[in-house]
C-alpha positions as CSV (number, residue, x, y, z in Angstrom):
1,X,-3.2,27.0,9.0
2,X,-1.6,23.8,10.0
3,X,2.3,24.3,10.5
4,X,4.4,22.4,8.2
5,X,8.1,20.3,9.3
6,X,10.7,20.1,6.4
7,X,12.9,17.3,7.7
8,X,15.9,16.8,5.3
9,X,17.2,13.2,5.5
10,X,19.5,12.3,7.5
11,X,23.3,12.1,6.0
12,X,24.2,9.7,3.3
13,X,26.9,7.0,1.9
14,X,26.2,9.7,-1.1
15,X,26.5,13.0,1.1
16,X,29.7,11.7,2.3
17,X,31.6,10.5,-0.6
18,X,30.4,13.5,-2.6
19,X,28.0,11.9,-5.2
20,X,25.1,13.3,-6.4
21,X,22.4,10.5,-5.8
22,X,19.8,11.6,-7.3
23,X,17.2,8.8,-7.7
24,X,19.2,5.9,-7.8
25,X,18.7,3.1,-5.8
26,X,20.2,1.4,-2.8
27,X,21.3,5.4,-1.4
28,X,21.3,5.0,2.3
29,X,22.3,6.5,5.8
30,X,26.0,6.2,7.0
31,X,26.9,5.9,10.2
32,X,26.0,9.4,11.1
33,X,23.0,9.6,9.3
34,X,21.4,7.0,11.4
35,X,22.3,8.8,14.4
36,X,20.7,11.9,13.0
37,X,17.6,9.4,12.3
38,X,18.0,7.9,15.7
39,X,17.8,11.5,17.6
40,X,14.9,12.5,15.9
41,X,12.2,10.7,18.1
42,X,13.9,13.0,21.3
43,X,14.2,16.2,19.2
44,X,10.2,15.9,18.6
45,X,9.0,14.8,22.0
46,X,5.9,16.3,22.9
47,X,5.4,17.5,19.2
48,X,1.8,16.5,18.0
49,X,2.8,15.1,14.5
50,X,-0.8,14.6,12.2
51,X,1.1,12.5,10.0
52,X,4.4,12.4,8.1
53,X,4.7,12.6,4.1
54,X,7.8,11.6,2.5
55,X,9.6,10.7,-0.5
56,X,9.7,7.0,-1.1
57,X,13.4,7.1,-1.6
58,X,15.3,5.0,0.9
59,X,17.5,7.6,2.4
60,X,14.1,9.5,3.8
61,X,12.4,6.0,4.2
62,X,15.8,5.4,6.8
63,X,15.3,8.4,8.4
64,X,11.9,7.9,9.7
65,X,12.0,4.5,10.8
66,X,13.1,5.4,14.3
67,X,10.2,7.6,14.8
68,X,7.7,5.4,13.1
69,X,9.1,2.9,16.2
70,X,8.7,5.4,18.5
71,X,4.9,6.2,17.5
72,X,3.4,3.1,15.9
73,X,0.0,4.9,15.7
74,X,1.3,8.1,13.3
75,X,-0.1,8.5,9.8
76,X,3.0,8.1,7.2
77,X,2.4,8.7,3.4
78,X,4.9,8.4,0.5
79,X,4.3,10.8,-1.8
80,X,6.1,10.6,-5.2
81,X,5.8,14.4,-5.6
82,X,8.4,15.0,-3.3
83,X,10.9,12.4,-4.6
84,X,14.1,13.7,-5.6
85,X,15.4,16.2,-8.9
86,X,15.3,13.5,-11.7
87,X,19.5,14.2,-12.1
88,X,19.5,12.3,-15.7
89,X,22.7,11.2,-16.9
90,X,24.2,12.8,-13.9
91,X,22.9,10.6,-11.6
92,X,25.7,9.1,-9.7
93,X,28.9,10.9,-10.9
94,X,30.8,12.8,-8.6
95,X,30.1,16.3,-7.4
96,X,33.8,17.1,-8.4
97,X,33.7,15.9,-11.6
98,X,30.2,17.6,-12.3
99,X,31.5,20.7,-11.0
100,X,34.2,20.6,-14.3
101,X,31.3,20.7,-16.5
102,X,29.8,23.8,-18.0
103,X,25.9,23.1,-17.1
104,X,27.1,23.7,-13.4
105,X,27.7,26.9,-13.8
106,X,24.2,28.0,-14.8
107,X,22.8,25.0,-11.8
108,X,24.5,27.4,-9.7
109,X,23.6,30.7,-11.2
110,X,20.2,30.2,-13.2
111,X,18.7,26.9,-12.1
112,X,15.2,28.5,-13.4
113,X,17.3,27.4,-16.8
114,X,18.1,24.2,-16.6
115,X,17.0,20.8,-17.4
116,X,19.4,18.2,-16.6
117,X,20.7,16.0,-19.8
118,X,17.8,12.7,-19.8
119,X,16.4,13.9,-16.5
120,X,13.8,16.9,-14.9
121,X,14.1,20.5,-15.6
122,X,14.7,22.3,-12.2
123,X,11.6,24.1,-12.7
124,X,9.7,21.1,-13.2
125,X,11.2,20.1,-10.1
126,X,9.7,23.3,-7.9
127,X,6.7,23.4,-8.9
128,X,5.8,19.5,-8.4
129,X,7.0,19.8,-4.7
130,X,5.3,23.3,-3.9
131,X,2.1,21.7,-5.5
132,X,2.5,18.3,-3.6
133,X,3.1,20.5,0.3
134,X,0.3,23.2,-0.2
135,X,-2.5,19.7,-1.1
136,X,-1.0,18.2,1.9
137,X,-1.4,21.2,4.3
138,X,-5.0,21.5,2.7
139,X,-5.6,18.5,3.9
140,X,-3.9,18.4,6.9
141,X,-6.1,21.3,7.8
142,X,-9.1,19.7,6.4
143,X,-8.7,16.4,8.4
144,X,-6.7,17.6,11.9
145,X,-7.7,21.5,11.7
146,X,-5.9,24.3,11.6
147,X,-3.5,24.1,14.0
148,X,-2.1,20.8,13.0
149,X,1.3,20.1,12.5
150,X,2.9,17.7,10.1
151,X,6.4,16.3,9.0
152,X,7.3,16.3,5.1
153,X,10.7,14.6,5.2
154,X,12.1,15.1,1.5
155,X,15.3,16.2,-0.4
156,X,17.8,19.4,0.0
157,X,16.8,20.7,-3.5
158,X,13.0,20.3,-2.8
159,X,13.4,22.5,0.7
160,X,15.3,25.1,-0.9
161,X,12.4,25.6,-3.4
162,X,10.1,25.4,-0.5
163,X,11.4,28.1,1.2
164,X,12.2,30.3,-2.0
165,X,8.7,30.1,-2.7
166,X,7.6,30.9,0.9
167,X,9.7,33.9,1.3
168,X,9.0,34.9,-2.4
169,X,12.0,34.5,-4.1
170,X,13.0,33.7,-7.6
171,X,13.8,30.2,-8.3
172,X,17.6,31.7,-9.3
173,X,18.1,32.3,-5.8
174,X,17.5,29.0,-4.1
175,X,21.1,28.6,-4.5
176,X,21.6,31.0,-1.5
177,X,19.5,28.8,1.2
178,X,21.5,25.3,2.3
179,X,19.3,22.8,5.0
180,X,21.6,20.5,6.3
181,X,21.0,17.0,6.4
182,X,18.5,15.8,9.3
183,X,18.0,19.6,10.2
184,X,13.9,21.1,10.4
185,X,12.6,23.9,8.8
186,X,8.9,25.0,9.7
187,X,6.6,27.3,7.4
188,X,2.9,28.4,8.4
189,X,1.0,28.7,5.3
190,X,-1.2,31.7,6.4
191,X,-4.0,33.5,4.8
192,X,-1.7,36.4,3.7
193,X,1.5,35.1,3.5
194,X,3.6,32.2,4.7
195,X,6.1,32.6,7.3
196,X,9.2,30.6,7.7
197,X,9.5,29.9,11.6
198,X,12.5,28.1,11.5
199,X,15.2,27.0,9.1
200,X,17.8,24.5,9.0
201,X,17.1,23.7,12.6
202,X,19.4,20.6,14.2
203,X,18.6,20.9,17.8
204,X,15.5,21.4,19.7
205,X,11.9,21.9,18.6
206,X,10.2,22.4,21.8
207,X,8.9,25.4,20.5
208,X,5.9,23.3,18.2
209,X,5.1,21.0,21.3
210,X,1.8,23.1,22.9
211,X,1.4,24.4,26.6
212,X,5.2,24.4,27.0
213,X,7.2,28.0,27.9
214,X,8.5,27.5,24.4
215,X,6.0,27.3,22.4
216,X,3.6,30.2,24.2
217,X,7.0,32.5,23.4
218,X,7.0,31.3,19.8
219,X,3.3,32.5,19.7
220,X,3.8,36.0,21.6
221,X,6.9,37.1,18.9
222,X,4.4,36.0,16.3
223,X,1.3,38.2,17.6
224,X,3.3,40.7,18.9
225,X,5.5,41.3,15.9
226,X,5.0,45.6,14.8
227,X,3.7,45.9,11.5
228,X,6.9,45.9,9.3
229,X,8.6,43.3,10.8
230,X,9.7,45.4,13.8
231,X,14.0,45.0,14.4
């Protein structure tokens, strides 16, 4: 199966003030975010991208446009599915004023529970996004084959339920996993199981360019890997 990129945006005016965006418009990079944007092109040299999905929301919109200049002929979709947690009425308070309130507690504890006050239940939430990345791996697979890889560039909440559900966990425990802004995280949907390659990865990906000493290592741990996960 095609190998899937989970690009986080890069940082935001929201990120560092500390308030929770959510959906609300005119979010965009800071300084450092477009530097985090503006590496990415170097970072994925030599990586055969199929195409890139991503949220329509600026921030993500931002953080592509430096790689859309650097390959006019790739394939870019928006794909509402992978917008961000509808926040509701918290949408644009600060993350230290939200933390006073008692919903917090169970966002951080039981998120499976919650549905935030005029917006999306977390739930909701998971289920869109793992729905929206398994159609677009079919189809990456369908139209590039099976050893495609692809770039989903979406939210920090969306990636953790991504990778909950690819290593099997509970939606309660996506609390525990924390991609950083601008880093990658790869997952191979595979007939058995996914695996999670890499996560929260803000360096280099020469591993997922082909016929490089990288990437035939990454394939050797992979087939040579005991049954049971070996040490």
């Amino acid at each position: 199966m095609p190998t899937m990129l989970l690009l986080r945006h890069g940082r935001t005016t929201a990120n560092s003030s500390g308030v929770l965006a959510g959906r609300a418009p005119g979010t965009g990079l800071d300084d450092f975010g477009r530097r985090q944007a503006a590496a990415l092109p170097d970072r994925l040299a030599g990586v055969p991208l199929a195409a890139a999905v991503h949220s329509p929301l600026q921030r993500c919109v931002e953080t592509l446009a430096p790689l859309r200049a650097a390959r006019p002929g790739l394939p870019v979709h928006a794909e509402e599915r992978v917008t961000e947690c509808d926040y509701g009425e918290w949408t644009g308070r600060t993350l230290r004023e939200l933390a006073e309130l008692p919903l917090m507690a169970t966002v951080r504890s039981r998120p499976s529970a919650v549905r935030f006050p005029g917006g999306e239940a977390m739930r909701a939430m998971a289920e869109r996004v793992v729905s929206a990345a398994a159609d677009w791996d079919a189809r990456i697979a369908r139209e590039h084959g099976p050893d495609a890889i692809w770039l989903l560039c979406t939210h920090g909440d969306n990636i953790k339920a991504l990778v909950a559900d690819a290593l099997g966990l509970h939606l309660d425990q996506f609390q525990r996993i924390a991609p950083h802004p601008a880093s990658v995280t790869a997952i191979r949907y595979g007939d058995h199981h996914p695996l999670l390659l890499r996560f929260g990865d803000t360096g280099d990906l020469s591993e997922f360019a082909p016929h490089t000493p990288a990437a035939e290592r990454d394939v050797a741990a992979e087939t040579d890997a005991p049954v049971g996960g070996g040490a």
